[in-house]
N, C-alpha and C positions, 0 to 999 in steps of 0.2 A: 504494500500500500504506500503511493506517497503520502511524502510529511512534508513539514517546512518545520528548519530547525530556526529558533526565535528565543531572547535572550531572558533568560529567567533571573533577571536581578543585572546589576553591573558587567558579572564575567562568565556566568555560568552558562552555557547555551541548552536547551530543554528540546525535545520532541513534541508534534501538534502534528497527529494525523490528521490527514484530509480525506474526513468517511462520506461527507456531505456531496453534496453539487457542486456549492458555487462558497467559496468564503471571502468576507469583506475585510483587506487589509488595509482600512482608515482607520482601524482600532487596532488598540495594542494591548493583549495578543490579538493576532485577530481570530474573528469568530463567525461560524457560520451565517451566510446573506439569507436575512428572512423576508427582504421586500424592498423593489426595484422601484424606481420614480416609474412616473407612467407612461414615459416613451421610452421604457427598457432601458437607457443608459445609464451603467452605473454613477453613483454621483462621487464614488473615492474609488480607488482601485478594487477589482474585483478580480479571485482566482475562480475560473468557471471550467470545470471537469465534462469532458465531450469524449462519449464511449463510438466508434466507429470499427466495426466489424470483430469486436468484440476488444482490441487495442482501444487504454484509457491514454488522453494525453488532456493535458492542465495547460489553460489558456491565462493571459494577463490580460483582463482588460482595464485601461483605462483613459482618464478623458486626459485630453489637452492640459488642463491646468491642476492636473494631481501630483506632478512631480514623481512620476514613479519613472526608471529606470531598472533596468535589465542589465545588471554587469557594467553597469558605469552610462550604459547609452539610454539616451529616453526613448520612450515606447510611445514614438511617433504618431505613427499610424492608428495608436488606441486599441492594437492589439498584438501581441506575442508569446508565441508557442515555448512554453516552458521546457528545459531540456535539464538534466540531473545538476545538483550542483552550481544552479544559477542563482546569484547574490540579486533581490531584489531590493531594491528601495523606494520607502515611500516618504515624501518632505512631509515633515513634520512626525512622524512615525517613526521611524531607524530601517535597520537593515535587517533581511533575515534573509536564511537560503531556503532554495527546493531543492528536493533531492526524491530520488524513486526508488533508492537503495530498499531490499526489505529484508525483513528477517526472516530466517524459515520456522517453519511453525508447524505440528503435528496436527493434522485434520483428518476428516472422511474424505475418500479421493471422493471428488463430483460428478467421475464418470466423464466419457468422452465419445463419439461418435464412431469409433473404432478401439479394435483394442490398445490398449497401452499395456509396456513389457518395462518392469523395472530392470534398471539399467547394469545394476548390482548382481540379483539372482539371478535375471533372464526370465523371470515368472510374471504371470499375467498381476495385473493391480487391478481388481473387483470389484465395481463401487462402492463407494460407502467402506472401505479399508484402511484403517489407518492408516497414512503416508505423508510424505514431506516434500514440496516441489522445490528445486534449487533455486535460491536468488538468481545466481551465475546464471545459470546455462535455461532454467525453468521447468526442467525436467523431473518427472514425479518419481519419486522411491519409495518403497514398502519402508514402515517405523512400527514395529508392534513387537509385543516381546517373541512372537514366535522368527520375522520377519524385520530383524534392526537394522535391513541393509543400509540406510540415510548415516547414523551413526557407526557402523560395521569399521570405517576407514576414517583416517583423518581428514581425507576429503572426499569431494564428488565423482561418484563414478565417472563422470563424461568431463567434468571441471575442475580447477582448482581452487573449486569455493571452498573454504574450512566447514568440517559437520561437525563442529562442538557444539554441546546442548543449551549452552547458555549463552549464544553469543551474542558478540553486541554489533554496532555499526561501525561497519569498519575505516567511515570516514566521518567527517564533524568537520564545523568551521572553524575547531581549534587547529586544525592540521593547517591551516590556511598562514 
């Protein structure tokens, strides 16, 4: 899932997924958009989530005189496609990043239109089985105590994502 990382106090920087649609960054932090003027333009920047063939990508919109920027350049045109790791800023607000880094996480596979074969045993993944899809590569693995393949190796069958169970993000705008 993305997040936008946003500073929790002077130095600390915090996580704020983005589960919603659209969230209004005129506020700090910002917080989900519950209502647009009434000719739809946002009135302070807004992040607007557009699902298109099943790929999510995060949109910036804003107006002319919101002062938001994209990596240093302002966002001219009153709209720009967010990409991992991009520093926004809003005048008056501060600075925060986006990023689509995620963590992996044990679920029920959701099934798929064809079979899928973990990468690990070579065995079919069931619906509804516990399993883990890689950040890296997105690729789904059996996780259950009969079937630990996700954890079985230090890393991913197919990548070089680490499968440690508690991991964390492995980038922040401390690294910056």
């Amino acid at each position: 899932m993305a997040h936008l990382w946003v500073r929790d106090g002077e130095v600390e920087w915090a996580v704020l997924p983005l589960d919603g649609d659209a969230m209004d960054l005129g506020a700090y932090p910002p917080r989900p958009l519950r209502q647009r003027r009434a000719d739809g333009a946002p009135e302070s920047p807004v992040l607007m989530r557009t699902v298109t063939a099943g790929d999510t990508d995060w949109l910036l919109l804003s107006g002319p005189r919101s002062g938001a920027s994209v990596n240093g350049v302002p966002v001219a045109a009153g709209i720009h496609a967010l990409s991992d790791r991009d520093q926004v800023h809003v005048r008056g607000v501060g600075s925060l990043f986006f990023s689509t880094e995620t963590l992996a996480r044990v679920e029920a596979f959701p099934g798929s239109d064809h079979k899928l074969f973990c990468p690990r045993c070579k065995q079919a993944i069931a619906d509804g089985a516990l399993s883990v899809r890689c950040p890296g590569c997105r690729v789904w693995h059996h996780q259950s105590d009969p079937l630990p393949c996700w954890t079985y190796a230090a890393s991913c069958a197919l990548c070089p994502h680490p499968t440690e169970a508690n991991a964390r993000f492995r980038w922040t705008p401390e690294d910056l």
